[in-house]
C-alpha positions in Angstrom: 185.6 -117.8 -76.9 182.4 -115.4 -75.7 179.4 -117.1 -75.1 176.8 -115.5 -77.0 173.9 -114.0 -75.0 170.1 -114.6 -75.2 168.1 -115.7 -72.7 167.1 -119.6 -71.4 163.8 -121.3 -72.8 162.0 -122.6 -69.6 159.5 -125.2 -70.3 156.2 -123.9 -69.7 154.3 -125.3 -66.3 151.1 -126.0 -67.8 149.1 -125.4 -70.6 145.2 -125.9 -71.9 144.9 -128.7 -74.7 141.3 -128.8 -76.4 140.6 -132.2 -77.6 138.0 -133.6 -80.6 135.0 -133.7 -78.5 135.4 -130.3 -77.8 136.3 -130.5 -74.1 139.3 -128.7 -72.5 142.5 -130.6 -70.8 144.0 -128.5 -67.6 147.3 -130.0 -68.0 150.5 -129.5 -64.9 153.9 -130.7 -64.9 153.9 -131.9 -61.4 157.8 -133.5 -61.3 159.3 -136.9 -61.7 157.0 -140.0 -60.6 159.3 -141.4 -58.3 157.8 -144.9 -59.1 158.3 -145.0 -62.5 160.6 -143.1 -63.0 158.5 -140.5 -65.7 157.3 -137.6 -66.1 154.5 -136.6 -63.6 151.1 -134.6 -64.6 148.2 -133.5 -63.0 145.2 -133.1 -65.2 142.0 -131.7 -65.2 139.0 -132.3 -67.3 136.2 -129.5 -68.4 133.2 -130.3 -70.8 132.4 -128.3 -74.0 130.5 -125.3 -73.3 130.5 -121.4 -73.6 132.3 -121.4 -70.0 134.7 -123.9 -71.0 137.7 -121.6 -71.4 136.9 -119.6 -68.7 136.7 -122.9 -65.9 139.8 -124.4 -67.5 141.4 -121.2 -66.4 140.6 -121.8 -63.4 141.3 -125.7 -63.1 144.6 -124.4 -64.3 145.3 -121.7 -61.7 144.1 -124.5 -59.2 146.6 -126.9 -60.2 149.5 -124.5 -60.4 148.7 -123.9 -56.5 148.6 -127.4 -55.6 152.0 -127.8 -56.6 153.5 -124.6 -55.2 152.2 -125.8 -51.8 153.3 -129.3 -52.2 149.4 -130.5 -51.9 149.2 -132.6 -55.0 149.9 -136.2 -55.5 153.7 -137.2 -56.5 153.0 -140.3 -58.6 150.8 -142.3 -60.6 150.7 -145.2 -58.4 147.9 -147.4 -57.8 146.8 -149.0 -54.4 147.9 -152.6 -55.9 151.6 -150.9 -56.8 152.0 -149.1 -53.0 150.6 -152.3 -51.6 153.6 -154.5 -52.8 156.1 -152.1 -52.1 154.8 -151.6 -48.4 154.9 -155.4 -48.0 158.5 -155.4 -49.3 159.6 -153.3 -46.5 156.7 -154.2 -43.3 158.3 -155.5 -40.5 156.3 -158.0 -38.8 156.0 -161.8 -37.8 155.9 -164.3 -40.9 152.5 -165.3 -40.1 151.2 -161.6 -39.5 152.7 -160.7 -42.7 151.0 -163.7 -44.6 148.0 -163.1 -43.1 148.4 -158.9 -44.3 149.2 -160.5 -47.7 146.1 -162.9 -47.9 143.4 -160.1 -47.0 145.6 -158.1 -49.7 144.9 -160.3 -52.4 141.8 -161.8 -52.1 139.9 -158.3 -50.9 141.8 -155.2 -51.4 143.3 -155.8 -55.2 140.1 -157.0 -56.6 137.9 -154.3 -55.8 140.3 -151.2 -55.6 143.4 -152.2 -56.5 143.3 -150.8 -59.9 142.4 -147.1 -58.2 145.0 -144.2 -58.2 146.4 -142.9 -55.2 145.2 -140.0 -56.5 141.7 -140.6 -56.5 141.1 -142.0 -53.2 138.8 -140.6 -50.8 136.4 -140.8 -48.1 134.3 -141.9 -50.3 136.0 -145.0 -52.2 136.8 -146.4 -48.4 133.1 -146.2 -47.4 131.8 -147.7 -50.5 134.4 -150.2 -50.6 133.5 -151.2 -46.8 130.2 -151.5 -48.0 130.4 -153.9 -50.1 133.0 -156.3 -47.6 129.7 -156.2 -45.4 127.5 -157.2 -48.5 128.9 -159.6 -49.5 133.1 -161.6 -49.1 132.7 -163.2 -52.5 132.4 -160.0 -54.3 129.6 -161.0 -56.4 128.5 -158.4 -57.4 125.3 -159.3 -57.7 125.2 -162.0 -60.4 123.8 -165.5 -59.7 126.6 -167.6 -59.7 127.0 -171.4 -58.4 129.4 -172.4 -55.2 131.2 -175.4 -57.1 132.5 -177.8 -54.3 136.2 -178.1 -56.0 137.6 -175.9 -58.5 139.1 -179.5 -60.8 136.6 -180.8 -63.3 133.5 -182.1 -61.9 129.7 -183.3 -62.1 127.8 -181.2 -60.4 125.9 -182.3 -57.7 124.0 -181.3 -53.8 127.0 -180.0 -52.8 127.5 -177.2 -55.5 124.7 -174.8 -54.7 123.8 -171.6 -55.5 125.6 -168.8 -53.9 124.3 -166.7 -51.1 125.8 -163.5 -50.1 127.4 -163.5 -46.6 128.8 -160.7 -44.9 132.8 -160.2 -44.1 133.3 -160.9 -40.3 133.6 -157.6 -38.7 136.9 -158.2 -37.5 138.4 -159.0 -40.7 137.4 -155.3 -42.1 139.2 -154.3 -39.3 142.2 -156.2 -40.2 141.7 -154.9 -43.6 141.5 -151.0 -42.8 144.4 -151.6 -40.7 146.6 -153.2 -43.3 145.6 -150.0 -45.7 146.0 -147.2 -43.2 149.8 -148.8 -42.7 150.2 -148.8 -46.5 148.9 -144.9 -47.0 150.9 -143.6 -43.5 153.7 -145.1 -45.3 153.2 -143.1 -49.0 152.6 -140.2 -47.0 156.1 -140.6 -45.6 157.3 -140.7 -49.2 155.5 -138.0 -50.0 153.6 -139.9 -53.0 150.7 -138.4 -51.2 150.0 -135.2 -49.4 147.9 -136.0 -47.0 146.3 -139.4 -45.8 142.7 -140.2 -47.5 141.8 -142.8 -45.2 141.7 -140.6 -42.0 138.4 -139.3 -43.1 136.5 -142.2 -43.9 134.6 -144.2 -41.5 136.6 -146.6 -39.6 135.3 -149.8 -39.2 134.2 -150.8 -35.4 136.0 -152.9 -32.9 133.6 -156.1 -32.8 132.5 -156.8 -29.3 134.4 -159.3 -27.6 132.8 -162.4 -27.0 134.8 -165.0 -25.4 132.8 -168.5 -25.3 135.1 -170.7 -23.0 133.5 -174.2 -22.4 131.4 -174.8 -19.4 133.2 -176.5 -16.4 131.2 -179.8 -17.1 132.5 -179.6 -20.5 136.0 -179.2 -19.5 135.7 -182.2 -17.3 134.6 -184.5 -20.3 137.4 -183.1 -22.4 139.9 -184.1 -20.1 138.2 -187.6 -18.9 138.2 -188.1 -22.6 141.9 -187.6 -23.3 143.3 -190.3 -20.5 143.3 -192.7 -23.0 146.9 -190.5 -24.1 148.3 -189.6 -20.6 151.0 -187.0 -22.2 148.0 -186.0 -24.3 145.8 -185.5 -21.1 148.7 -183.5 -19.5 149.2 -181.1 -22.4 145.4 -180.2 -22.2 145.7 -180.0 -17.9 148.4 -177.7 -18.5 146.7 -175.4 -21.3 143.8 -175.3 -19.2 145.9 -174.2 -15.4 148.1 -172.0 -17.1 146.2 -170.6 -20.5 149.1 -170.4 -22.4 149.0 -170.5 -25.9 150.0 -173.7 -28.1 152.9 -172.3 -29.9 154.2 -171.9 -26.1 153.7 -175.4 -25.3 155.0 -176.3 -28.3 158.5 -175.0 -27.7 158.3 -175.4 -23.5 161.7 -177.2 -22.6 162.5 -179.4 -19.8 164.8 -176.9 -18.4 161.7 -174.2 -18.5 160.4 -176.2 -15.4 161.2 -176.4 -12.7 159.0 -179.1 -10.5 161.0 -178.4 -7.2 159.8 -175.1 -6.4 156.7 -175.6 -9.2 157.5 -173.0 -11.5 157.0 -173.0 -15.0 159.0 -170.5 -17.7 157.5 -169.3 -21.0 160.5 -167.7 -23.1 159.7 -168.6 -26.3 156.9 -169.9 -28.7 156.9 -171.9 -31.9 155.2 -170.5 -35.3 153.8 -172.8 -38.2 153.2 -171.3 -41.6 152.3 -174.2 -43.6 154.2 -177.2 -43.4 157.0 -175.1 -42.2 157.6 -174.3 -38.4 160.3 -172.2 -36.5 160.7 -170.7 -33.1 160.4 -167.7 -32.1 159.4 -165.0 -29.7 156.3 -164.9 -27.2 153.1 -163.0 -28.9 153.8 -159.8 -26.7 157.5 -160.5 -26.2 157.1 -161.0 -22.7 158.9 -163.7 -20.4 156.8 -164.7 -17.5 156.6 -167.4 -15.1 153.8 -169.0 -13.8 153.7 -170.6 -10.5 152.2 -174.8 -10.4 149.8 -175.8 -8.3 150.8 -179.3 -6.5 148.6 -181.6 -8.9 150.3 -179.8 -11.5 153.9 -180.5 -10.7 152.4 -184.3 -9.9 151.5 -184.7 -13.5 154.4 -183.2 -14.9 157.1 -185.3 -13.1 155.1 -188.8 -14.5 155.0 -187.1 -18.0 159.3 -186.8 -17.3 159.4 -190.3 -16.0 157.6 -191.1 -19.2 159.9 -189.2 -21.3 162.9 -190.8 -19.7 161.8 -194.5 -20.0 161.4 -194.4 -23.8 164.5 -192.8 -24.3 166.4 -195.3 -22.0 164.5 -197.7 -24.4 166.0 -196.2 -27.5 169.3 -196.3 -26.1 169.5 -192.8 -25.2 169.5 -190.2 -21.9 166.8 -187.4 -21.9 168.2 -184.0 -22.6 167.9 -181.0 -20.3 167.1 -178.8 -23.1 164.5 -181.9 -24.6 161.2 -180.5 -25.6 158.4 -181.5 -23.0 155.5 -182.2 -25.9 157.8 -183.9 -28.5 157.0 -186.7 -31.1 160.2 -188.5 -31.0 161.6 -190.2 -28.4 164.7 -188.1 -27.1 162.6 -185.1 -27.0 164.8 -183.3 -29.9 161.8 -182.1 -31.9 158.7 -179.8 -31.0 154.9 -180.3 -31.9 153.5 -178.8 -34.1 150.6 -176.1 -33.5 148.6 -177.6 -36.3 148.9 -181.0 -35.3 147.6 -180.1 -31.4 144.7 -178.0 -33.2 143.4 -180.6 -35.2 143.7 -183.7 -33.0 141.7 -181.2 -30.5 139.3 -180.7 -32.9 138.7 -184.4 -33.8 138.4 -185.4 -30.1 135.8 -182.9 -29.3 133.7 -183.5 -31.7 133.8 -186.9 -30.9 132.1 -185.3 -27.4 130.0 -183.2 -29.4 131.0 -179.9 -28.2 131.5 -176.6 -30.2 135.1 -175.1 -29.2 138.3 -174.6 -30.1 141.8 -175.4 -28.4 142.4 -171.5 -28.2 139.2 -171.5 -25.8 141.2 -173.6 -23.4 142.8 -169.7 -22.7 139.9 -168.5 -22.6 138.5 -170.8 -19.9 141.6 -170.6 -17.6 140.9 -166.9 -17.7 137.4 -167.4 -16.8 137.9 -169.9 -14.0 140.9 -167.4 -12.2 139.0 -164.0 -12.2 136.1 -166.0 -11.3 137.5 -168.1 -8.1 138.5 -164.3 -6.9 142.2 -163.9 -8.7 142.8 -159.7 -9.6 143.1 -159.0 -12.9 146.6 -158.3 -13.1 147.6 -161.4 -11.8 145.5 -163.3 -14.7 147.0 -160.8 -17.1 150.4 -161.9 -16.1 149.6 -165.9 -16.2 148.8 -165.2 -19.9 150.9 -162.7 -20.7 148.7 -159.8 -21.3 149.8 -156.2 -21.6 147.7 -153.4 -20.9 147.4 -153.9 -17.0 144.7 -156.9 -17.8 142.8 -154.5 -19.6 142.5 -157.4 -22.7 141.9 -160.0 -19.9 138.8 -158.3 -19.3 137.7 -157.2 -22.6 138.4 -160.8 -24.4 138.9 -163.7 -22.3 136.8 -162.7 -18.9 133.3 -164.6 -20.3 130.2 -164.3 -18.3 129.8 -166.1 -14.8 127.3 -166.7 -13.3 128.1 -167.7 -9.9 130.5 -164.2 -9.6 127.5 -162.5 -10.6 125.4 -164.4 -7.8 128.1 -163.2 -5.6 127.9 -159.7 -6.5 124.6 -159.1 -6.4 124.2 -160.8 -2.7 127.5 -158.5 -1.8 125.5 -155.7 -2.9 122.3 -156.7 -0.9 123.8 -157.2 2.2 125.1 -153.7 2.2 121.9 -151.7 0.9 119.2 -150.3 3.9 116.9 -152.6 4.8 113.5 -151.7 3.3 110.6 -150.5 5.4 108.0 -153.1 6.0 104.6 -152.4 4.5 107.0 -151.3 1.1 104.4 -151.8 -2.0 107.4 -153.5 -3.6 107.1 -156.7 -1.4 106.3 -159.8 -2.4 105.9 -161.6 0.5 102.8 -162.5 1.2 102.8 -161.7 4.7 103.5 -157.8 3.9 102.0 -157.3 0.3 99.8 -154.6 -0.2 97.7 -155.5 -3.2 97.7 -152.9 -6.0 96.7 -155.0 -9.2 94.4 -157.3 -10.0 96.5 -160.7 -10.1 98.1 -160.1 -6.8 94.2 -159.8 -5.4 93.6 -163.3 -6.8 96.7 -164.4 -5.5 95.9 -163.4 -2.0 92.6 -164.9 -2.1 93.6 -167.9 -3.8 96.6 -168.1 -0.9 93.4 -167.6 2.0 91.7 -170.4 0.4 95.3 -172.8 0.6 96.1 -171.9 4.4 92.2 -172.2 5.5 92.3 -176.2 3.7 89.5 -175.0 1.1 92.3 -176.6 -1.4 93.9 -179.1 0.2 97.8 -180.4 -0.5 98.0 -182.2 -3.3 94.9 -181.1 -5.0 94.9 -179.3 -8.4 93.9 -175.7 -8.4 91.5 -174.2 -10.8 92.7 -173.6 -14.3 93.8 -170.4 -15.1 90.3 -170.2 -17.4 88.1 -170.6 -14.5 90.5 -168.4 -12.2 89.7 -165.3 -15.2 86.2 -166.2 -15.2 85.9 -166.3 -11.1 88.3 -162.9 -10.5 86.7 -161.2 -13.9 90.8 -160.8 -14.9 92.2 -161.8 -18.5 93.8 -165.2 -18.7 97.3 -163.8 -18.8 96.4 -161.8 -16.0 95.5 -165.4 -13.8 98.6 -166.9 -15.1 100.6 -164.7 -13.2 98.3 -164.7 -9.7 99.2 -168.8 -10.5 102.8 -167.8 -10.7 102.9 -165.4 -7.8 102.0 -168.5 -5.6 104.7 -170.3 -7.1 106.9 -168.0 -5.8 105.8 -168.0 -2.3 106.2 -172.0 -2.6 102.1 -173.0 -2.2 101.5 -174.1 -5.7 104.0 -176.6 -8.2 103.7 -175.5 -11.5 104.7 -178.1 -14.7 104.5 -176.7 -18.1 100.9 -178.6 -19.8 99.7 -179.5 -16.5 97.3 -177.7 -13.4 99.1 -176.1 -10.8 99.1 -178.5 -7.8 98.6 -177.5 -4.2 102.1 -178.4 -2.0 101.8 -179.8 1.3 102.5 -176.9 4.3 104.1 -176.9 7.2 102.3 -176.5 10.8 104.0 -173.6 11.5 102.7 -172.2 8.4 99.0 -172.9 9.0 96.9 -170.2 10.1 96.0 -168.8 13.7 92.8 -169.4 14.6 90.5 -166.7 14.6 89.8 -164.5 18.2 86.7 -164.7 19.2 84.8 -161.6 20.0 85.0 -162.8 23.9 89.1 -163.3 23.8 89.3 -159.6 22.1 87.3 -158.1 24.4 88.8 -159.8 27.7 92.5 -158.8 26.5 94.3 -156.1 28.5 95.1 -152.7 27.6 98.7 -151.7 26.4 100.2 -148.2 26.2 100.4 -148.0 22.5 97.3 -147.9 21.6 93.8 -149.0 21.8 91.3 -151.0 19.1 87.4 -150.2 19.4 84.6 -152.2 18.4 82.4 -149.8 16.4 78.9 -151.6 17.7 78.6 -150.3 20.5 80.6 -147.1 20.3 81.7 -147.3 24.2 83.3 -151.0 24.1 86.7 -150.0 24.4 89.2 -153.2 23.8 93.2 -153.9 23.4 94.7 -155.7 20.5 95.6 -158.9 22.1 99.4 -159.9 21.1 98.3 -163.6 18.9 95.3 -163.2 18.0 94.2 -163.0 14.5 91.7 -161.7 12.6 89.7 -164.0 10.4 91.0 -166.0 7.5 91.3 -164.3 4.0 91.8 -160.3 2.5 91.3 -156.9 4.7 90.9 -153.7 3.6 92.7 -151.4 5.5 91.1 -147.8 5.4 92.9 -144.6 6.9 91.1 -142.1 8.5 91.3 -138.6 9.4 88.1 -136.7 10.8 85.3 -138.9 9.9 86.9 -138.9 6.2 88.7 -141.7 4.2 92.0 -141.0 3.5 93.2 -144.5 1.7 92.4 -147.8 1.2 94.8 -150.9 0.9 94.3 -154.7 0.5 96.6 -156.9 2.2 96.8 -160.5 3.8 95.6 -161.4 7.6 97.5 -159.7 10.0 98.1 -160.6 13.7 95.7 -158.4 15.9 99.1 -156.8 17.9 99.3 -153.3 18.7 102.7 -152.6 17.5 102.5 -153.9 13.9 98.8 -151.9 14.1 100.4 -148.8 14.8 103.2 -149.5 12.7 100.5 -150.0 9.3 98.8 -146.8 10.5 102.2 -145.2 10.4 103.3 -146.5 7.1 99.2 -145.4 6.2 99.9 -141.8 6.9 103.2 -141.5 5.2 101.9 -142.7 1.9 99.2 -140.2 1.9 101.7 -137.3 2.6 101.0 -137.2 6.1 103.7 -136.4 9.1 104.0 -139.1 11.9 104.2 -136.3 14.6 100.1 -136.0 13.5 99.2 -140.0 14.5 96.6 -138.7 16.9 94.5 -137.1 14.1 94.4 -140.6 12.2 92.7 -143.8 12.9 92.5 -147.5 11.1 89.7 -149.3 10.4 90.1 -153.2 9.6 87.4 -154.4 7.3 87.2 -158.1 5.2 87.7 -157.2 1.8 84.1 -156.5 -0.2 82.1 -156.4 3.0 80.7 -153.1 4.9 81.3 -153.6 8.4 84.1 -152.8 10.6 85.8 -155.1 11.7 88.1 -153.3 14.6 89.4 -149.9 14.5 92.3 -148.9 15.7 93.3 -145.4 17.4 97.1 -145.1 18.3 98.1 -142.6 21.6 100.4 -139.4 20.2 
């Protein structure tokens, strides 16, 4: 029989629907939701108005693209719906998974769980992440009360009234990474064109900030757990090989081997609840770590241990027998949970605030910080990355490395001049400020016995009256001298003059005879400047007279610059070395020493003391 002709009714793509309130529906077949199985629209909204027509037009011709270039949204779907079926099919560990799961449900679901794929963006991720830093109970904003258990109760101190805290930063992290998973994976399905969450602002990395305990701390730890020897060796043995407790947990006789000291982590034990199981290492690596001697001493009385209350049960030790067991043959493993929470009882017992996890972290610290390379601590604990997380995580802060370094550093740097204004000695300092003025006179007055040893200096009141400086300013003239060992300062008490040294007393002053009876050198000559003609050497000892000189620079007749420093010894080399350092810092050449002279004058009096001319 003919078929009759005509041609095929094709449904029509889209279509403009006006509804009651007089606004216009953009309305798209978009294909089959491939979650539910239904029909799949996109729609568009446009408010009453004399343009209405016209922009639903548009929104229609809009939509119609979207779907010709495969840019719209297949589905319906809500984040809660493409959470659970990405959590059907994640392959991960049991406990990474759970944890995934946990964040998922008490974070993600209630606050955007009920959102459409569709009408994710930037946006919703930022404001969403907002509000994880405002606040992890999700208040939002009402006064509510903290109830101390959920059951029936009377109320008392410990329900109080909430107070916001903050989501640690590392759990948003956790939470952004468990939705970018989800979303890569809907891409793949094409439920979504393109991934929302690559342009919202991705949470930071926290800084790491590993807080091992101290080594004192360590060592009351460990004294403290003797009372249990096998207990004792399990924390030795976290804390010389910073593995982690799981690998303990499932370490095996036949993992060590105490005649060439070497220790085998293959495997580690996982605990989800009540339920435990074994499993692989964290970063699936299989590494052994050498023993040191007290080590493999400690280990073979734990065996011997091990043996003699199995030979008391009646039975022989097995080779595969877990080292850390609670029955006697050695057939069963620890438990993580049971190693973290008798840790946790027994240090704070001690009073110290740490974990059993910082045990790793202190191993780490204690290696890179006796001189071990980084690789070779990444490889004890089984990092990746060419130790790059040994550094970031587990390397904390040490002090004595840091000593170290900086000395390193010094004892390859130039010396520095003498005469630098950056000294602090007091034999070379050049006073610039006011405190380091009193602090030179004050340091006069110690070495000439006008305070003697063991007498109580001024108060800093009386030093700011005496100098004419603030009080702050005297404090730290008081703390200079501290420095250069004169004074012993005690917070709420005076300053106290220490007892010095002969060697550190002061030279006895030259006479004008002993100047003028010395020989002349070569280098350079010092002149009395009453009379003009008496020509003298700078004797080699001598000194010039207790307490601050002023050394001026001079060029023709004319000062050049003036300096304040400490008593120096009347020798013709350091003379001619100041004049040197005197010309330099007032832009002068060296090569020009004959044209300069020095003049040596106490400090606030007018007359010259010596002056000193140096040969070209």
């Amino acid at each position: 029989m003919a078929r009759t002709g005509g041609k095929r009714r094709t449904r029509p793509r889209g279509e403009i629907e006006e509804l009651p309130s007089g606004a216009l529906k953009a309305k798209v077949y978009a294909g089959m939701d491939p979650l539910t199985k239904r029909r799949h629209y996109l729609r568009e909204y446009i408010p009453a108005g004399p343009d209405a027509h016209a922009e639903a037009e548009k929104a229609l011709r809009r939509l119609l693209v979207q779907v010709d270039e495969k840019r719209n949204p297949r589905t319906t779907a809500t984040v809660a719906q493409l959470l659970e079926q990405h959590f059907a099919l994640l392959e991960v560990e049991r406990t990474t998974k759970s944890t995934y799961e946990n964040l998922a449900r008490t974070h993600i679901v209630p606050l955007i769980g009920r959102v459409k794929l569709a009408a994710l963006s930037s946006q919703v991720f930022d404001s969403f992440y907002a509000e994880l830093r405002r606040c992890r109970a999700h208040c939002n904003r009402r006064r509510t009360v903290e109830h101390w258990k959920t059951t029936s109760h009377d109320c008392d101190h410990r329900c109080r009234p909430h107070i916001c805290k903050p989501l640690a930063q590392s759990t948003i992290r956790q939470i952004h990474v468990v939705l970018s998973g989800a979303l890569r994976r809907a891409v793949r399905w094409q439920w979504l064109a393109r991934n929302p969450i690559e342009h919202a602002e991705s949470p930071k990395q926290p800084p790491a900030k590993p807080q091992p305990p101290t080594s004192e701390e360590a060592a009351r730890i460990l004294n403290a757990s003797w009372d249990d020897p096998d207990w004792a060796v399990l924390i030795w043995l976290t804390m010389v090989t910073g593995s982690r407790r799981g690998e303990l947990c499932a370490l095996r006789w036949q993992d060590v081997d105490l005649v060439r000291g070497v220790l085998r982590v293959e495997r580690s034990v996982a605990q989800l609840g009540s339920e435990t199981w074994e499993k692989d290492t964290k970063t699936h690596q299989h590494r052994r770590i050498a023993l040191d001697p007290e080590s493999v001493t400690l280990l073979t009385a734990h065996r011997a241990r091990s043996m003699e209350i199995a030979a008391a049960l009646g039975v022989e030790l097995p080779v595969d027998a877990y080292v850390f067991s609670g029955s006697g043959d050695g057939s069963t493993h620890m438990k993580p949970g049971t190693i973290t929470q008798r840790y946790s009882r027994l240090v704070q017992q001690l009073g110290i605030r740490t974990t059993f996890h910082k045990l790793r972290h202190y191993s780490a610290t204690e290696l890179i910080a006796s001189g071990v390379d980084v690789r070779t601590v990444a490889g004890r604990l089984g990092h990746g990355g060419g130790g790059a997380t040994t550094l970031r995580v587990y390397a904390a802060w040490v002090s004595e490395t840091d000593q170290r370094a900086s000395t390193g550093l010094l004892d390859r740097l130039p010396r520095r001049p003498v005469g630098d204004p950056g000294v602090v000695g007091p034999d070379e300092l050049f006073v610039r400020n006011p405190y380091e003025r009193a602090a030179m006179d004050l340091r006069a007055q110690i070495l000439a016995g006008t305070h003697e040893a063991g007498s109580p200096l001024p108060t800093v009141l009386e030093l700011s009256e005496r100098y004419g400086i603030a009080v702050g300013t005297a404090n730290r003239a008081v703390g200079l001298l501290k420095e250069w060992g004169l004074v012993d300062v005690r917070r709420g008490a005076r300053a106290i003059v220490l007892a010095r040294d002969e060697a550190d007393s002061p030279a006895l002053a030259p006479t004008r005879e002993e100047v003028g009876d010395a020989p002349q050198t070569e280098l350079g000559e010092v002149s009395e400047p009453s009379p003009p003609a008496a020509q003298v050497v700078a004797p080699t000892t001598a000194q010039l007279p207790d307490g601050l000189l002023e050394l001026v620079l001079r060029r023709r007749g004319a000062d050049v610059s003036r300096v304040v420093t400490a008593p120096v010894p009347l020798n013709a080399e350091l003379l001619r070395k100041l004049l040197l350092d005197g010309i330099t810092r007032s832009g002068g050449s060296g090569e020009e020493i004959g044209h300069y002279e020095l003049e040596l004058r106490q400090l606030g009096a007018t007359d010259v003391l010596l002056t000193f001319v140096a040969s070209a």
